[in-house]
N, C-alpha and C positions, 0 to 999 in steps of 0.2 A: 504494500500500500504506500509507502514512502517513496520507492525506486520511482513507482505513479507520480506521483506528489509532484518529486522534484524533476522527472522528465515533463511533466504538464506546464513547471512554471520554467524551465529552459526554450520549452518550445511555443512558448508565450513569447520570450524576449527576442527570440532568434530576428525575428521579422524586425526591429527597431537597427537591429546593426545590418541589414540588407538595404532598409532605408537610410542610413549614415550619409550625411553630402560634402563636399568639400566648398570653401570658397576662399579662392588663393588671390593672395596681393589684393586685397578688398581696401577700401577704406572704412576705418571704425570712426562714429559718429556719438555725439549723445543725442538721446533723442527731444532736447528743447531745441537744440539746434539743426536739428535735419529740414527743416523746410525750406531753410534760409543759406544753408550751404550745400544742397543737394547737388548744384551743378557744377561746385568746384569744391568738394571735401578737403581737396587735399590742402588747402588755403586754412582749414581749420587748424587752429592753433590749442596743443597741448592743455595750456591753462583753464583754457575756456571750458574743456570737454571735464578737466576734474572740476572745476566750480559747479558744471554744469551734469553730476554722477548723479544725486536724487530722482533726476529724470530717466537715468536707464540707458543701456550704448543700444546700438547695433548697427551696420554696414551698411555700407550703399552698393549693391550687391554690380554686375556687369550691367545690365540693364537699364541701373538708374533707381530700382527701385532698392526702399529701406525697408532692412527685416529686423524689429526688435531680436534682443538677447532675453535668455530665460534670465531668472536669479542668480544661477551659479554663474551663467554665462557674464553677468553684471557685474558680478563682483571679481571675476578672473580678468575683466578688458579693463575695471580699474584697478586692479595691481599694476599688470603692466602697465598702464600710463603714468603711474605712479612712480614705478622704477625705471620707466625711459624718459633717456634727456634728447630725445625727440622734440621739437619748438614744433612741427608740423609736420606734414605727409605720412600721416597716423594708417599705417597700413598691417595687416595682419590675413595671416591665413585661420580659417574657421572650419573645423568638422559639427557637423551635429546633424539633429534632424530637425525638420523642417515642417510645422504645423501650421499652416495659416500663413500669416507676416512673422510667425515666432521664430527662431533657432532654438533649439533644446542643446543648445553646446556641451559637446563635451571635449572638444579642447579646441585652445586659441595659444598662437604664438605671434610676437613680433614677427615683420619683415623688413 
C-alpha cells in the first residue's frame, strides 16, 4: 500500500518537470515598473528595481510580454540584485513552469 502511495505521488509530479521552460538572457523587471520600461528594460536601473521589490520581479520575456515571479521566484531575483553591482542590463536566465503570466521558478541565475 505504501510502494502505491509513493509511486501515485511520483507520478503526480513527473508531469511538472516535463513542463519545466527555460528563458535565457531575459530581462528581470519589478513589476511597478514594467509598464513604463517595457520597451527598453535594459535602461532599468539596479536601484530602482530593489526600492521597487514589495511589488514583485518578473521578465520581459522574447516577445515583449511580462511574466510575474512566484514567491520563491521573488525572493531569489532579489538576492541577486542585491549581491550584483550590476547599475543596469539586469538580465538572467529562468527555468520554471509557467501558469498563466506566472513563472513557478525554480531557478534563476545572473547573466
Amino acid at each position: 500500500m505504501k510502494r502505491a502511495a509513493v509511486l501515485s505521488a511520483l507520478l503526480m509530479l513527473f508531469p511538472a518537470f516535463l513542463a519545466a521552460e527555460d528563458w535565457s538572457n531575459v530581462s528581470i523587471i519589478d513589476s511597478h515598473c514594467e509598464a513604463k520600461m517595457k520597451t527598453n528594460a535594459d535602461a532599468h536601473p539596479r536601484d530602482c528595481a530593489l526600492m521597487c521589490a514589495k511589488s514583485g520581479y518578473g521578465i520581459i520575456d522574447q516577445s515583449g510580454s511580462f511574466l510575474k515571479f512566484d514567491a520563491k521566484g521573488n525572493a531569489e531575483a532579489k538576492q541577486l540584485l542585491q549581491n550584483s553591482t550590476r547599475k543596469d542590463h539586469l538580465r538572467v536566465d529562468v527555468t520554471g513552469t509557467k501558469n498563466g503570466n506566472t513563472i513557478h521558478v525554480t531557478a534563476i541565475k545572473m547573466v
